[in-house]
Structures are given as structure tokens and as C-alpha cells.
C-alpha positions in Angstrom: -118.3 -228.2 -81.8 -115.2 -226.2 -81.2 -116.1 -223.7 -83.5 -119.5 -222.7 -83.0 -119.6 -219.5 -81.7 -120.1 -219.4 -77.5 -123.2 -217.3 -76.9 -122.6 -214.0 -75.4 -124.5 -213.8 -71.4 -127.7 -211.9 -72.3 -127.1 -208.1 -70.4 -130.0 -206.1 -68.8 -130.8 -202.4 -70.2 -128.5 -200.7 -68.3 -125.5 -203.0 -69.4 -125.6 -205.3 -66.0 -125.7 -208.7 -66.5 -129.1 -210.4 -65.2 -128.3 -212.0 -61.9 -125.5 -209.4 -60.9 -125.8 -207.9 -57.8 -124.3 -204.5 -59.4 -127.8 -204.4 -60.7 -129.8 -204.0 -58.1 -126.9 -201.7 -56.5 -127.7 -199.2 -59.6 -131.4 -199.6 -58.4 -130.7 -198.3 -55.4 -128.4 -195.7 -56.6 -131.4 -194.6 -59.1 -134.1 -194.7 -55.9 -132.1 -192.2 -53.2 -131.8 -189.8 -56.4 -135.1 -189.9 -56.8 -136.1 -189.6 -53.5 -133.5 -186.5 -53.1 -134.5 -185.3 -55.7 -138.3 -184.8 -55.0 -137.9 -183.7 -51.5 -135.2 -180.8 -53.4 -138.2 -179.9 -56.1 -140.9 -179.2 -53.1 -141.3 -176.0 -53.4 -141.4 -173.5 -49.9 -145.3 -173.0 -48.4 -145.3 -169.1 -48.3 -148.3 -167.0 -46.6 -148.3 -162.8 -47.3 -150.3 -161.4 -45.5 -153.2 -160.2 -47.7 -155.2 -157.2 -45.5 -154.2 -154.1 -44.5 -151.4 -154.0 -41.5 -150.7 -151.2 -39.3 -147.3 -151.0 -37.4 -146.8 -148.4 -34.7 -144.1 -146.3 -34.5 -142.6 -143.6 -31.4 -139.8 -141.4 -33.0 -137.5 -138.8 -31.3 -136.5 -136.1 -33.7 -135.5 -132.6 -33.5 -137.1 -129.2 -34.8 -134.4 -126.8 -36.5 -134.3 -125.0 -33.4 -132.5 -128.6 -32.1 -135.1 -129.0 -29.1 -136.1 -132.3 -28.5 -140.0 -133.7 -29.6 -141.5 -136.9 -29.2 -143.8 -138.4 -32.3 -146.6 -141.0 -31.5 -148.4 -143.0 -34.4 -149.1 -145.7 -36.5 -148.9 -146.3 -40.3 -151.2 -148.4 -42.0 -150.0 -150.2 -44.7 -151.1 -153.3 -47.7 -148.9 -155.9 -49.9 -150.3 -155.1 -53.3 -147.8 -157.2 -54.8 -147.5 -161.1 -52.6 -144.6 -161.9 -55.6 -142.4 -159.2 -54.7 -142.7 -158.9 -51.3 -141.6 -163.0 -50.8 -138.8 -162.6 -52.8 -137.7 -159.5 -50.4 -138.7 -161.0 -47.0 -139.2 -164.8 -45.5 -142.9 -165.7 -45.2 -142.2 -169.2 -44.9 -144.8 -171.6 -43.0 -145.0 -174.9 -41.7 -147.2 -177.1 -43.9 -148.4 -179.6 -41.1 -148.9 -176.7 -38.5 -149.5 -173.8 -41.1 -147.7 -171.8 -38.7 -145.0 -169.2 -39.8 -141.3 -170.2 -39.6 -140.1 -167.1 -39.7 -140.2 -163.3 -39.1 -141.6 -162.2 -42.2 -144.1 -159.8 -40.6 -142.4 -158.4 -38.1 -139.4 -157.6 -40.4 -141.7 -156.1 -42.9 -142.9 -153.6 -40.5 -139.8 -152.5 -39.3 -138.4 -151.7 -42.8 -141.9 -149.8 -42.8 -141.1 -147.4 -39.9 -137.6 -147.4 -40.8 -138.9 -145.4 -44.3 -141.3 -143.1 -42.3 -138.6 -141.9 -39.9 -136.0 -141.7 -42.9 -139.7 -139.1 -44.5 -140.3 -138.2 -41.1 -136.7 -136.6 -39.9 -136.1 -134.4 -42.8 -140.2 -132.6 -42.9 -139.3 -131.8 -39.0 -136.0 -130.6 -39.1 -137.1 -127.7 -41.6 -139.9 -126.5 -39.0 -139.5 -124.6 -35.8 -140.1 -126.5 -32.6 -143.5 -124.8 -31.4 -144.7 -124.7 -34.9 -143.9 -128.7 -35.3 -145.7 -129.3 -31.9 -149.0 -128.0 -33.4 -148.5 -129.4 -37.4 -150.1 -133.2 -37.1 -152.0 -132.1 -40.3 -149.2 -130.9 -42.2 -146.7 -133.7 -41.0 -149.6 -136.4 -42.2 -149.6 -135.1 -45.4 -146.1 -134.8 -46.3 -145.3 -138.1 -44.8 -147.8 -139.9 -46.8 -146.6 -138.2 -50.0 -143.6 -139.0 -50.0 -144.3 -142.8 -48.7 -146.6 -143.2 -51.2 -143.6 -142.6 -53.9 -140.9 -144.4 -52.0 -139.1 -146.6 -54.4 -137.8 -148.7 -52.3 -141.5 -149.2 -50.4 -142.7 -150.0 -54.3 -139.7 -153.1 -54.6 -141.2 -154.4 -51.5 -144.3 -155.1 -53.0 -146.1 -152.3 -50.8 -148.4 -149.2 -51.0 -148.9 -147.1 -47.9 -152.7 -146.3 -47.2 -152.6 -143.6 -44.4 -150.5 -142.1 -41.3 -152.2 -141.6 -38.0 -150.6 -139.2 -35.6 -151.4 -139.9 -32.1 -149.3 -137.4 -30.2 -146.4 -134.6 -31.0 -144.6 -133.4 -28.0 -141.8 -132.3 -26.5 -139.2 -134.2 -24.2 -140.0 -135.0 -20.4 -137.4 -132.4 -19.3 -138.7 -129.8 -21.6 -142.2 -130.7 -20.8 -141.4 -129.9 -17.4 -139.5 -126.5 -18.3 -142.6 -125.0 -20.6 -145.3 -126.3 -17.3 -143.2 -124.2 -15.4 -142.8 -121.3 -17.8 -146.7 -121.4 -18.9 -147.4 -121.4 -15.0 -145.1 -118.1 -14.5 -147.0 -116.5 -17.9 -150.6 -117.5 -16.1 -149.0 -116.2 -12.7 -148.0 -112.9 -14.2 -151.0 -112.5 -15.8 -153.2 -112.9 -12.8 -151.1 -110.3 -11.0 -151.3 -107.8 -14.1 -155.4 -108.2 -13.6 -155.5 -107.7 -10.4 -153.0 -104.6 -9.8 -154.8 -103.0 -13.4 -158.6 -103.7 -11.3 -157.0 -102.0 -7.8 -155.7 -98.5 -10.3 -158.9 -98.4 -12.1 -160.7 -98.5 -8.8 -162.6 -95.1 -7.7 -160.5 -93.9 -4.9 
């Protein structure tokens, strides 16, 4: 009859009526957040590097007597903390090739050398220039003191194991200048023996 209450159209869960296409447009909506929202929660494949790395360096500094010297070496160098040292620097990989992304590395050893000339500069400048030429021991030592308490090495997630020094000398021009001097001081003395041999000669 006229007054029995029409029955309401039954809804779905998520208040669209069954048979509406608005329905399955709210699927769809759900499924592409999903999916978005998945590939956003992946987390980055990181590698550190795990052994010991050694970075060469070739500095240019200058003795407190201002001449110019040449330093040849390497530091060697291990990421004793892998949590720190990825939040500092990429170390992103591919997953599929398992090949790096990025420069991780190669920026981590340049903020490496960039420390041991920052040590490195100040140790020199306080020597003089023939003393500094023959102090590879001395430099070693200081320079792995004070790398070995570098704060900024220690946010990086790093701990420097030991500095090799493979050659201190001077420039190419003054190279040149103390051949030619040491050749003159050889010269002289050669001259010295032999004019000191003819006067002590029985005449």
C-alpha cells in the first residue's frame, strides 16, 4: 500500500551504492595509492664499503722559510661506523645490477685528503724547509695524531689506520737550484783536496 515504507537501496561499505560505477572508480582510487605508496616505502639499497681503503694524496705546501716542497703519500683508512657514514655520503646501488649509483667512494676519499692537508699544512709551516725535507717520521706521526682525533673524520663514520709518505721534496725549479748548488759545494771541495795534496807535497 501507499504507506508502507519504500525500502531504502542497500549501500556497499564505503557508502556507494552496489551497481554504481563510482564504486569501482574508488577502487581504483584505493589501488594507485597503494601501488604509490609501496614503491615510496622501498627503502634505498646502500653498499659501505667494509675493508680498509687507501686514497692517495700529492700536496704542495710551504716550510716557514716559504720555499716550496712537494708531499707524496697515501692514507689508509676504514668505515667503523656503515650508519653514519650513509647518512653523510650517497652509497646508493642499483638492485638489479648491484652496481653503485653514485660517487660515494670517491667523495669519501676526497673529504679524507681534504682533512690530511687541513693536519698536514699547519705541522709544515712550523718547520724549516731542509729540516721538513728530511722529517717523513716526524710528519707521520703528527699527521696520524691528529687524524686519529679529528671530529669531523669521527661524524663520518671513520677511523684513520696509518699514513704512508712516499716522497718529500722540493719544487722542480728549486730542485734544479740545490743540483746546481750541491754540484758547486762537490766542485769546491774537489779543488780544496787537490790544492791541500799539491802544498803538503815534499818540494
Amino acid at each position: 500500500g501507499e504507506n508502507r515504507a519504500k525500502s531504502k537501496p542497500l549501500r556497499a561499505a564505503n557508502g556507494v551504492k552496489r551497481g554504481s560505477n563510482a564504486g569501482w572508480t574508488w577502487l581504483r582510487i584505493l589501488l594507485e595509492f597503494a601501488e604509490r605508496a609501496v614503491i615510496v616505502s622501498i627503502p634505498n639499497i646502500l653498499a659501505v664499503p667494509a675493508t680498509s681503503l687507501d686514497a692517495g694524496f700529492s700536496l704542495s705546501e710551504h716550510p716557514r722559510d716559504h720555499q716550496e716542497m712537494h708531499i707524496h703519500g697515501s692514507v689508509r683508512f676504514r668505515i667503523t661506523d656503515p650508519l653514519a657514514a650513509a647518512g653523510s655520503l650517497p652509497f646508493d646501488v642499483d638492485p638489479k645490477t648491484g652496481r653503485p649509483t653514485t660517487q660515494g667512494r670517491q667523495l669519501l676519499e676526497a673529504r679524507v685528503i681534504a682533512n690530511v692537508q687541513s693536519h698536514c699544512r699547519p705541522i709544515v709551516q712550523e718547520m724549516a724547509f731542509e729540516h721538513a725535507l728530511r722529517a717523513g717520521a716526524e710528519l707521520v706521526e703528527a699527521l696520524e695524531s691528529r687524524l686519529k682525533g679529528d671530529p669531523e673524520l669521527e661524524l663520518l663514520g671513520l677511523t684513520v689506520e696509518g699514513i704512508h709518505l712516499l716522497e718529500l721534496s722540493p719544487s722542480p725549479e728549486l730542485r734544479k737550484a740545490l743540483e746546481a748548488e750541491y754540484r758547486e759545494s762537490l766542485n769546491k771541495r774537489a779543488d780544496d783536496a787537490i790544492y791541500g795534496r799539491r802544498f803538503s807535497a815534499p818540494s
